[in-house]
C-alpha positions as CSV (number, residue, x, y, z in Angstrom):
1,X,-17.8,0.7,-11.2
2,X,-16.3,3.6,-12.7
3,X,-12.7,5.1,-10.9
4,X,-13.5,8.7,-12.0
5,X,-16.0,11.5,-13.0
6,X,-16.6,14.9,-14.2
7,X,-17.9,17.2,-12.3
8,X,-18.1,21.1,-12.9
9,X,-16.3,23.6,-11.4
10,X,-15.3,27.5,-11.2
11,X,-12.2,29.0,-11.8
12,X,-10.3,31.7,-10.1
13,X,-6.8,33.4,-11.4
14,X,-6.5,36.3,-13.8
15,X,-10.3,35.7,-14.8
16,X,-13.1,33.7,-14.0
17,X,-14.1,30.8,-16.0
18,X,-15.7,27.3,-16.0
19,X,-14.9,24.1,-16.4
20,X,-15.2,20.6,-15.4
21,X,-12.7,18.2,-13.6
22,X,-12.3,14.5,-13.5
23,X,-12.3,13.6,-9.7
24,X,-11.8,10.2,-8.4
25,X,-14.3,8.4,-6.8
26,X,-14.5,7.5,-3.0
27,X,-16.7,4.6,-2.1
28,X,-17.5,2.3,1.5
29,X,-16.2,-1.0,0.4
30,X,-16.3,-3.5,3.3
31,X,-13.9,-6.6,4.0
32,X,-16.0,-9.3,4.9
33,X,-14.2,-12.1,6.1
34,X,-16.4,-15.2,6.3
35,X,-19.7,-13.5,6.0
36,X,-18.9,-10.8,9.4
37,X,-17.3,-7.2,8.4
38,X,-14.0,-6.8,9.8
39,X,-13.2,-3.3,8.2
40,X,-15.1,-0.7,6.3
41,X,-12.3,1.7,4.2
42,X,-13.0,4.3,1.9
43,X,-11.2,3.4,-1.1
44,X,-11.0,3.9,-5.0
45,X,-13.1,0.9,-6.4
46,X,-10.5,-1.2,-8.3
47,X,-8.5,-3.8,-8.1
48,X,-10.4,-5.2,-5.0
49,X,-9.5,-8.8,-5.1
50,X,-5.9,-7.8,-4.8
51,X,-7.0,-5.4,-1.9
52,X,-8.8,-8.4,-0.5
53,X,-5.8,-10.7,-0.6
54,X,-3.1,-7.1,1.3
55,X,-5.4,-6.6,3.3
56,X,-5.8,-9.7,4.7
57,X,-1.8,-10.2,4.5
58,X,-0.6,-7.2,6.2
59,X,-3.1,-7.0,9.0
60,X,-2.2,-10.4,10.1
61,X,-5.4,-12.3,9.2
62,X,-4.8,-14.5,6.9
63,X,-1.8,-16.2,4.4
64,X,-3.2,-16.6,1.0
65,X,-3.4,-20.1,0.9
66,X,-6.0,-19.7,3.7
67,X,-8.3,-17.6,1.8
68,X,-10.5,-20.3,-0.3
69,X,-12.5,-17.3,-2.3
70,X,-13.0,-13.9,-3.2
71,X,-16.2,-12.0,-4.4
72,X,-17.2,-8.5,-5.1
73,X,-20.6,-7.3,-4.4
74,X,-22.2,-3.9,-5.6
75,X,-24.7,-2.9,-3.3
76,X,-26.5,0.5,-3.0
77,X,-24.3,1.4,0.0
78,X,-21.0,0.2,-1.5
79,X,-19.0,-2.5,-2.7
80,X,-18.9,-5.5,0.2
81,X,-15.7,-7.9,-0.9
82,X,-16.8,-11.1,0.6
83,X,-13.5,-12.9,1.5
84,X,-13.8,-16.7,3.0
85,X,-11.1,-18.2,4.9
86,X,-9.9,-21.5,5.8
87,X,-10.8,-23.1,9.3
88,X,-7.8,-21.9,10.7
89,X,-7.7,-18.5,10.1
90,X,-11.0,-18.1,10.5
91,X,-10.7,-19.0,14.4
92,X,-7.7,-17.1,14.9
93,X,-9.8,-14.0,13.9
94,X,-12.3,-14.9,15.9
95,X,-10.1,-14.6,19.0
96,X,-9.2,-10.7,17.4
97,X,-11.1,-7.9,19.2
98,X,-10.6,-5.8,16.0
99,X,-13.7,-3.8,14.4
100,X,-12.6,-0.7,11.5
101,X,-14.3,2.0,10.0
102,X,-11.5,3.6,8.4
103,X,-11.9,7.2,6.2
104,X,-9.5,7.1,3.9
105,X,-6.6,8.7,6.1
106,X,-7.0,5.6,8.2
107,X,-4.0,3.0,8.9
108,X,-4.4,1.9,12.6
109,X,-8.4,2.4,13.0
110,X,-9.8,0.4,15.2
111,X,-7.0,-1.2,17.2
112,X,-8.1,-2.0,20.1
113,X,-4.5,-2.1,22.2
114,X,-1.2,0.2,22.3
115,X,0.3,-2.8,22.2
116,X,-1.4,-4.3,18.3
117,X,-0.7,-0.6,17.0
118,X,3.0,-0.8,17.9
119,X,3.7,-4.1,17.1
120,X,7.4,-5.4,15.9
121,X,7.0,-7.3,12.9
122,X,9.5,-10.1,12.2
123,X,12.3,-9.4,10.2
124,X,12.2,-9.4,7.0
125,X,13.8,-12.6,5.1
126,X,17.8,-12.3,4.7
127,X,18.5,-11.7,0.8
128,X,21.4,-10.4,-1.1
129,X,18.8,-7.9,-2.8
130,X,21.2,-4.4,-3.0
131,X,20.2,-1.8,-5.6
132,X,22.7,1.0,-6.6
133,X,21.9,4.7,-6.3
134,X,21.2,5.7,-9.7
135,X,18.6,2.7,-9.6
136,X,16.9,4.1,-6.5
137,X,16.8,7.1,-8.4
138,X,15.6,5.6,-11.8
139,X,13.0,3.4,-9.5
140,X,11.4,6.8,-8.2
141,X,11.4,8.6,-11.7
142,X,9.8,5.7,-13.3
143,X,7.1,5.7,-11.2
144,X,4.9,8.7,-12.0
145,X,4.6,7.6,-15.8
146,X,2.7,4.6,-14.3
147,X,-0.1,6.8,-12.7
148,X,-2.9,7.0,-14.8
149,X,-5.9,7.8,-12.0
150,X,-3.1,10.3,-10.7
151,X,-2.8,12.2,-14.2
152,X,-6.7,12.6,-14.8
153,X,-7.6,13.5,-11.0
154,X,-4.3,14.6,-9.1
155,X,-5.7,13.3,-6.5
156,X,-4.7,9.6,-5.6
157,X,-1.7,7.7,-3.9
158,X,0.2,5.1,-5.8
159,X,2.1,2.0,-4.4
160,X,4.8,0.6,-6.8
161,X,7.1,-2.5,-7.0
162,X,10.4,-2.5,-8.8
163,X,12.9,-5.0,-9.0
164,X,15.6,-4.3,-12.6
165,X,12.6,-2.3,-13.7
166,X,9.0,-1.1,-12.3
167,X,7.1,-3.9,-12.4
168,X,3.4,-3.2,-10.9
169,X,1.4,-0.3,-9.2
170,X,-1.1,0.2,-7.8
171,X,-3.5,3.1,-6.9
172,X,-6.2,4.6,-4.8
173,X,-7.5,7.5,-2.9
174,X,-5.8,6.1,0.2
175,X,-2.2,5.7,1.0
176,X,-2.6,2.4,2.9
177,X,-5.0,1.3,0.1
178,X,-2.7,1.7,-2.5
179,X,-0.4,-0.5,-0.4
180,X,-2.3,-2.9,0.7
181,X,-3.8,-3.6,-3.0
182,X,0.1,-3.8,-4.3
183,X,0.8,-6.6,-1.8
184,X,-2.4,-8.7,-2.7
185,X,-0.8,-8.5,-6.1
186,X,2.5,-9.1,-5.2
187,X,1.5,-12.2,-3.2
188,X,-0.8,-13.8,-6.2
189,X,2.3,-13.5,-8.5
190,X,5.7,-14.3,-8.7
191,X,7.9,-11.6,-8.7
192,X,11.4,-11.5,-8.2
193,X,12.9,-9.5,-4.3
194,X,12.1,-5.7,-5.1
195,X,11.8,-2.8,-3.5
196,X,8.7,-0.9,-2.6
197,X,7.9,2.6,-3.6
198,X,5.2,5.0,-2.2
199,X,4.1,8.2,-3.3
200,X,2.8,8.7,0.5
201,X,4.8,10.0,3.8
202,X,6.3,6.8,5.6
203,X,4.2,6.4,9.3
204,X,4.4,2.9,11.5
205,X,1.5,1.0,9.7
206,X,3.1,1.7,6.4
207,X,6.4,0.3,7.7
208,X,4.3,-3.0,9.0
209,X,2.7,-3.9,6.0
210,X,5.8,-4.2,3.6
211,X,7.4,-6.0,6.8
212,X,4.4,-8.4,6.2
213,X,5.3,-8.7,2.8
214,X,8.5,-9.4,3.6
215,X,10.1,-6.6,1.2
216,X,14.0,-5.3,1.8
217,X,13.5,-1.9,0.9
218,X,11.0,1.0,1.2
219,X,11.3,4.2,-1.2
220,X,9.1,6.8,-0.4
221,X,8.7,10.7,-1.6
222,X,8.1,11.8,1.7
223,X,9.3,11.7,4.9
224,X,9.4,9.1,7.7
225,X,7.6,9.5,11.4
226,X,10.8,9.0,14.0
227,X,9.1,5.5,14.8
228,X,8.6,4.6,11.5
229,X,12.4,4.5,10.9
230,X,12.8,2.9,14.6
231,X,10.7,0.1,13.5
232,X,12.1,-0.4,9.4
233,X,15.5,-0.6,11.5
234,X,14.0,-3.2,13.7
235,X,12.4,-5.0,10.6
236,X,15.5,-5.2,8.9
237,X,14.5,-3.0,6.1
238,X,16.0,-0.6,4.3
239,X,14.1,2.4,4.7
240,X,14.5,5.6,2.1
241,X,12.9,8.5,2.0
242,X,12.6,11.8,0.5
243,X,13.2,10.2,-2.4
244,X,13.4,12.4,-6.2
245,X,15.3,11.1,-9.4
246,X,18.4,13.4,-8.1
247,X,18.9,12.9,-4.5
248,X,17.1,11.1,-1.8
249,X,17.7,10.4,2.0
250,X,19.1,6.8,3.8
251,X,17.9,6.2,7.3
252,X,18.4,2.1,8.0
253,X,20.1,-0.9,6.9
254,X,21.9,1.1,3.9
255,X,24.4,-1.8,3.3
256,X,21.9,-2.5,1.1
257,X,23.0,1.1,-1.2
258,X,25.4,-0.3,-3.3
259,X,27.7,1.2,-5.7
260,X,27.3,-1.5,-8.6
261,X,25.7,-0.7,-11.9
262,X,22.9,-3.5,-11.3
263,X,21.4,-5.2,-8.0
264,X,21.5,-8.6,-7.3
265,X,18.2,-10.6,-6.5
């Protein structure tokens, strides 16, 4: 299924004119987990298996070596992503009172307790991962060149991994899509400790699912919510934000700044 489309348009400015514009598309995919929908998101449709495997990850349902299969299915509503899990995992999601319809704003749809949406995640895994400034800086200006849905629509998030150099991104229409999608490819290959970078504002979900990745360090070009920083510092992860390739903002755990000319994994 295609990721973008032309459509026509007017424009407005020191004359009218016309035109077209590639837009991305939005459509219903569903997470099916062992034939039952657990979540329907509007997302960009690509790179679903990865989604699949994030999503699964960073809302707590499964590990991946407890999902046995994954398989996309066009239908004339959507794209249903038909995930099966082992025994295990199956019957701890069965005990879940959890049922999403998420547009594509969406992070904590669905959760049916104050206490699941404001969960503490367990702390991310000790490492001696430290990255200097100019490579925080280097991380975020590397990071637009690797948007090509972004440069046709303007219009989509991006989620990006860099550890030495950038080494995967992913994109959609939704900020916790383009997260979730990274993960699932982060967790199907090896990749060395990184840092994760978002082209999104940093809210509490966000902060959760790279805590269930287990990831150090969060770079973002926004801002953070107050509890979003509360809970990174909680996490044990080092939390940046207002990030640009001169100058960006330290909230938590910035022992991991360092002032050497390479990090250490």
């Amino acid at each position: 299924m295609q990721t973008h489309r032309p459509l026509p348009r007017l424009i407005f400015g020191s004359g009218a004119g016309t035109a077209s514009r590639e837009l991305p598309e939005e459509v219903a995919v569903a997470l099916s987990f062992n034939g039952s929908t657990q979540a329907v998101m509007m997302a960009s449709p690509s790179d679903l298996v990865d989604f699949a495997y994030g999503f699964a990850l960073t809302e707590g349902i499964a590990k991946p070596k407890e999902i046995q299969s994954v398989e996309v299915v066009e239908t004339p509503l959507g794209l249903d992503v038909q995930i099966w899990l082992e025994a295990q995992a199956e019957a701890r999601l069965a005990k879940r009172r959890r049922t999403m319809a998420g547009p594509v704003g969406c992070g904590l749809c669905g959760i049916d307790s104050l206490e699941e949406a404001t969960r503490v995640m367990q702390p991310v895994p000790k490492t001696s991962f430290r990255m200097a400034p100019s490579a925080i800086m280097a991380a975020i200006a590397a990071l637009p060149a690797a948007q090509p849905l972004h440069d046709t629509t303007r219009a989509v998030h991006a989620a990006g991994y860099f550890s030495d150099k950038l080494l995967a991104v992913r994109e959609d229409v939704g900020r916790h899509n383009a997260l979730d999608k990274l993960c699932g490819h982060l967790i199907r290959n090896p990749h060395p400790t990184g840092a994760i970078i978002l082209t999104s504002r940093v809210s509490i979900d966000m902060v959760q699912k790279v805590a269930a990745l287990g990831a150090p360090m969060l770079i973002a070009v926004s801002a953070p919510t107050a509890h979003a920083v509360h809970l990174a510092d909680q996490a044990g992860i080092t939390l940046i934000a207002l990030a640009r390739p001169d100058r960006f903002e330290a909230y938590t755990h910035t022992d991991r700044i360092s002032q050497e000319t390479a990090h250490v994994a």
